[in-house]
VEXDREN-986036 format. One record per residue (C-alpha): x, y negated, z. Coordinates in pm, whole numbers, padded with zeros to 5 digits, always signed. Each point is the difference from the previous one (the first is absolute). Layout:
BEGIN
XYZ;...
//
This chain:
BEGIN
+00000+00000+00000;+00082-00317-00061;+00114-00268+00224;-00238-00194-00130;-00267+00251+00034;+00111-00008+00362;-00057-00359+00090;-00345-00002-00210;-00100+00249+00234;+00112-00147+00271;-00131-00348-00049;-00357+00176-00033;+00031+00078+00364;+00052-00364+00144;-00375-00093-00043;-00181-00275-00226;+00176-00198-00268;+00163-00350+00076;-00251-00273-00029;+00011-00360+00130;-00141-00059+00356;+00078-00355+00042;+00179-00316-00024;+00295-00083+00250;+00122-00329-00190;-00103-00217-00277;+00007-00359-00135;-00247-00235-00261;+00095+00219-00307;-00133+00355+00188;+00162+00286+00206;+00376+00034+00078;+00010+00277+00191;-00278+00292-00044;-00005+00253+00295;-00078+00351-00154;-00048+00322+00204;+00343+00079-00056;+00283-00291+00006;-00117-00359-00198;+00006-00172-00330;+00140-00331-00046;-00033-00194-00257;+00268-00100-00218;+00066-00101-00386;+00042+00326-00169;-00332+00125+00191;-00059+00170+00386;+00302+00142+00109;-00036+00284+00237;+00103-00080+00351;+00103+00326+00210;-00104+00100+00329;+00372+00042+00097;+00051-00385+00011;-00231-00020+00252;+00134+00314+00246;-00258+00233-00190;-00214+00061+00277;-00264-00072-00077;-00007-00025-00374;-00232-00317+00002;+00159-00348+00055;-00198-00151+00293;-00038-00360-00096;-00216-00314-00077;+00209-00277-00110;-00166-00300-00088;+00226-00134-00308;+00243+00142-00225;+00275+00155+00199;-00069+00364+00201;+00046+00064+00372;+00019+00390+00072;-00097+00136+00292;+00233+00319-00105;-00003+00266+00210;+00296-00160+00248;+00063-00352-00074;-00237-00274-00150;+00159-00013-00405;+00068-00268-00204;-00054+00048-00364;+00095-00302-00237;-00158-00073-00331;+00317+00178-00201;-00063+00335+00221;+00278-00045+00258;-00114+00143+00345;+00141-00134+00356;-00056+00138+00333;-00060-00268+00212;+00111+00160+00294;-00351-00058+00221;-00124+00352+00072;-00274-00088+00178;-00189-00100-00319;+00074+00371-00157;-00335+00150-00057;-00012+00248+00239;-00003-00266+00269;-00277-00183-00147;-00371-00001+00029;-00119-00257-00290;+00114-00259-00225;-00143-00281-00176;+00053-00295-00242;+00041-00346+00135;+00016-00333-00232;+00398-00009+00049;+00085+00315+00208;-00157+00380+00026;-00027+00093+00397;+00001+00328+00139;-00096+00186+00362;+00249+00174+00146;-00128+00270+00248;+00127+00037+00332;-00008+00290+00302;-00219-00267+00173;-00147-00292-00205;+00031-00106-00378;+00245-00258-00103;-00087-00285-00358;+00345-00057-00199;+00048-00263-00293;+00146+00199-00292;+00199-00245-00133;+00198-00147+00158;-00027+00312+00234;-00126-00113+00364;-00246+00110+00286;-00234-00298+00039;-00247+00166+00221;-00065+00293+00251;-00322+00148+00129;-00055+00292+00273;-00267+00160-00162;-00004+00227-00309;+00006-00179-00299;-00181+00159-00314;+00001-00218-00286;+00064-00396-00070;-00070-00247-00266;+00155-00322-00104;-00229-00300-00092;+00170-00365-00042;+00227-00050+00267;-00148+00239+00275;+00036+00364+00009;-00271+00240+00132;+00024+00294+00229;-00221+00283+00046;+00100+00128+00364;-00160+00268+00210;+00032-00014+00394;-00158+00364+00056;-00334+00000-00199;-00029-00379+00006;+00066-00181-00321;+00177-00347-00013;+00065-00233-00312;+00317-00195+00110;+00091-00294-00199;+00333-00085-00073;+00176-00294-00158;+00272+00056-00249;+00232-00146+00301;-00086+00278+00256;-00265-00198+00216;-00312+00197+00134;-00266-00245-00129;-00295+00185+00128;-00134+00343+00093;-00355+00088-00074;-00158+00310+00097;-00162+00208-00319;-00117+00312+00154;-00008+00241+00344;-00037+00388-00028;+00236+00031-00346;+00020+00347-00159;+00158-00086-00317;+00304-00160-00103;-00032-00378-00126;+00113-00121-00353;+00019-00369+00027;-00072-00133-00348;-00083-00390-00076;-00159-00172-00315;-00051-00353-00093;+00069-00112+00365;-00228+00254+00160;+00129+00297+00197;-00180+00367-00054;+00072+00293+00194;+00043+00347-00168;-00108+00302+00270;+00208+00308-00135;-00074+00332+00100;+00024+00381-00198;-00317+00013-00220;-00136-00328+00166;+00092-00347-00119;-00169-00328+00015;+00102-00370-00055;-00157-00268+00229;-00069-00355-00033;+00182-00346+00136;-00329+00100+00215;+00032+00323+00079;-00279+00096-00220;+00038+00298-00211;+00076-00072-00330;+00057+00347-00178;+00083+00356+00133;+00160+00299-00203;+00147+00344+00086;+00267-00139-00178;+00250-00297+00068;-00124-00309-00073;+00214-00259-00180;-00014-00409+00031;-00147-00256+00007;+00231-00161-00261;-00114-00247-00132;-00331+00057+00050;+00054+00370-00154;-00047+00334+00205;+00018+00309-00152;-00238+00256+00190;-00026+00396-00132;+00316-00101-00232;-00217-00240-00220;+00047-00414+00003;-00268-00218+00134;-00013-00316+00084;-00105-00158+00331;-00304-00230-00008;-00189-00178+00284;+00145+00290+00224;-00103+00213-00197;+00157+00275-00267;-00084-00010-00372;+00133+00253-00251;+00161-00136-00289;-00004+00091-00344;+00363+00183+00011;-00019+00435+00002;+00403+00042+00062;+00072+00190+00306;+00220-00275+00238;+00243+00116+00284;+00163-00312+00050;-00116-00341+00051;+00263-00270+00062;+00106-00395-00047;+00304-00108-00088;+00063-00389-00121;-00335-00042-00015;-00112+00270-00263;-00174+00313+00112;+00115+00319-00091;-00160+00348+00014;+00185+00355-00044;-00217+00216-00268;+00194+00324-00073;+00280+00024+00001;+00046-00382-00147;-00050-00383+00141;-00213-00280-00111;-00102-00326+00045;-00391-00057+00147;-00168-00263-00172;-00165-00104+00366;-00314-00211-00182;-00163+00343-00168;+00181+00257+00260;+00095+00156-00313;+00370+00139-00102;+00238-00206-00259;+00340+00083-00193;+00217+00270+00159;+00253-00179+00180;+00233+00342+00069;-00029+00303-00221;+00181+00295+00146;+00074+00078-00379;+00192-00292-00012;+00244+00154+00318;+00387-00002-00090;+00249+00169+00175;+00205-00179+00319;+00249-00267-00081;+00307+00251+00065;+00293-00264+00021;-00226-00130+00312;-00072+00313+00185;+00239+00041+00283;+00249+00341-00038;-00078+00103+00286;-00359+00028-00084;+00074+00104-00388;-00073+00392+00029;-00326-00063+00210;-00127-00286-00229;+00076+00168-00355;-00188+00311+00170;-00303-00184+00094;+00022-00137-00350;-00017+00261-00179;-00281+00152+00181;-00162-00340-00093;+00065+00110-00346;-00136+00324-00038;-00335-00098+00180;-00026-00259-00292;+00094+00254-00285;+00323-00152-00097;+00323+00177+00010;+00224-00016+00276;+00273+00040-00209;+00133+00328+00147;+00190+00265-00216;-00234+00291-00058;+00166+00332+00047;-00237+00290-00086;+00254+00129-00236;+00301+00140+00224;+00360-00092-00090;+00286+00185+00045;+00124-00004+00357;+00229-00254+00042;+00350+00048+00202;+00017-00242+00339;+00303-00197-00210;-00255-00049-00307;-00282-00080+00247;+00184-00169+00271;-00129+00320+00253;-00391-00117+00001;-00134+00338-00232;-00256-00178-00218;+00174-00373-00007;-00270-00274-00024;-00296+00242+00002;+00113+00131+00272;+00055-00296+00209;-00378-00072-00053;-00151+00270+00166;+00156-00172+00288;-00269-00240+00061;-00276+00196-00039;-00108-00001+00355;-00021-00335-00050;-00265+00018-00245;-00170+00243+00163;-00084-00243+00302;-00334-00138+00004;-00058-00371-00109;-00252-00193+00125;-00327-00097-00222;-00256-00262+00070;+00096-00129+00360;-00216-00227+00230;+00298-00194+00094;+00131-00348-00219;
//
């Protein structure tokens, strides 16, 4: 069999094909950065060049972050990353914003912020430049940002507290929401108004700057953006508290602004929302349109990893990973001929076949 053969059957095993998921940075002119269930796309002139898991630490394959202009902050999997416009990553050397520290992120007007969990208590960081502004003792379970405050959904036991925030670390106010909480808040916020999403397994329903219910679903509930929330997967726009279905039949899974456009993930690509109709506009990200990593750029000590996940990348789109195909045997080589390997380059690429193996991650709750 071939070693082709081999990774084709491997990359079956690592669950659904790469599709876009979201949008962790973008300017006037559309997306920068496109998170995808495995690694990111960023934009660049000869198309969306692949960006590899490996940059970020790997684990886990989908780049935590909600930047609200052009560059991308990383929350990899053990430092918060820089990644410049020309694909050059940079540790920044602040663990505590590594994603498995953090509870939620979101997009500011100059700065993304993040909560950082603690043993006791929750802690509100400025992404860049990296800080701690703010600290609460309760358990923090979501925030949004909304002009120069910052919002924080914090339970004290099963008691419910919006905490706001400004940008400079002050506690402006706390208001009580709700007593005897079984769920665990989304904090979500359009045109000035705050909503609350309750999330639980099967049971979902978005509430008003009220506390009225707007919608429920057994699924998750997306937005408002905009005015937009997409309920059972399908847009609809939000009028006089109220949901109306728009005209648009495309199953969504993402609903996000960036810069002021709204964009919404229909497999496996990205497009811009025209918010007026609720209805979908040009494809802003085509996975077809995915080239392979910048290589000059990609670290050496990351090189092995990050062609790997590449090429996996590759053979879920159809392409050709490039890999010498070796069904018909050749002569057995001597270990001066073959430099002692048995198989040269074939052979070395049955090493990373665990690696493939692994499971990725598909449509994820998380940013």
């Amino acid at each position: 069999m071939s070693v082709v053969s081999l990774l084709a059957i491997a990359a079956l095993a690592h669950g659904p094909p790469p599709h876009a998921v979201g949008v962790a940075a973008g300017d006037s002119d559309g997306p920068v950065f496109v998170r995808l269930t495995e690694g990111g796309a960023q934009r660049a002139d000869d198309g969306w060049v692949f960006a590899c898991p490996a940059l970020w630490g790997s684990v886990p394959d989908l780049p935590f972050g909600r930047a609200p202009g052009a560059t991308a902050w990383l929350h990899g999997a053990f430092d918060l990353v820089h990644l410049s416009p020309e694909g050059i990553t940079e540790a920044q050397g602040v663990p505590e914003l590594s994603v498995l520290e953090l509870v939620d992120v979101a997009r500011g007007v100059d700065t993304s912020w993040a909560l950082r969990r603690l043993d006791a208590g929750t802690e509100l960081w400025r992404v860049e430049p990296a800080e701690r502004v703010w600290s609460g003792s309760g358990r923090a379970t979501s925030l949004v940002a909304e002009g120069d405050a910052v919002f924080v959904a914090e339970l004290d036991g099963d008691r419910l507290d919006i905490v706001e925030v400004s940008t400079s670390g002050d506690e402006q106010s706390r208001t009580r929401w709700a007593e005897g909480v079984d769920y665990t808040p989304g904090l979500r916020h359009s045109g000035g108004d705050l909503f609350l999403a309750e999330r639980r397994v099967g049971d979902h329903a978005l509430l008003g700057p009220d506390g009225s219910v707007v919608t429920t679903s057994e699924d998750e509930i997306l937005g408002p953006v905009q005015g937009l929330v997409v309920r059972d997967f399908l847009l609809h726009q939000l009028v006089d508290g109220a949901l109306v279905r728009t005209t648009e039949d495309a199953f969504v899974s993402c609903l996000e602004e960036v810069a002021g456009t709204v964009y919404a993930c229909v497999f496996p690509d990205l497009y811009a929302v025209d918010v007026a109709s609720g209805t979908l506009g040009e494809a802003v990200f085509r996975m077809d349109d995915l080239v392979e990593p910048r290589w000059d750029r990609v670290p050496e000590a990351v090189m092995m990893d990050c062609d790997v996940e590449w090429r996996r990348i590759a053979i879920d789109l159809g392409r050709d990973p490039g890999l010498p195909v070796d069904d018909d045997p050749e002569p057995e080589e001597s270990p001066d001929e073959s430099g002692g390997c048995g198989g040269g380059r074939a052979g070395l690429w049955l090493l990373p076949l665990l690696v493939l193996l692994r499971p990725t991650r598909g449509s994820p709750d998380a940013p």
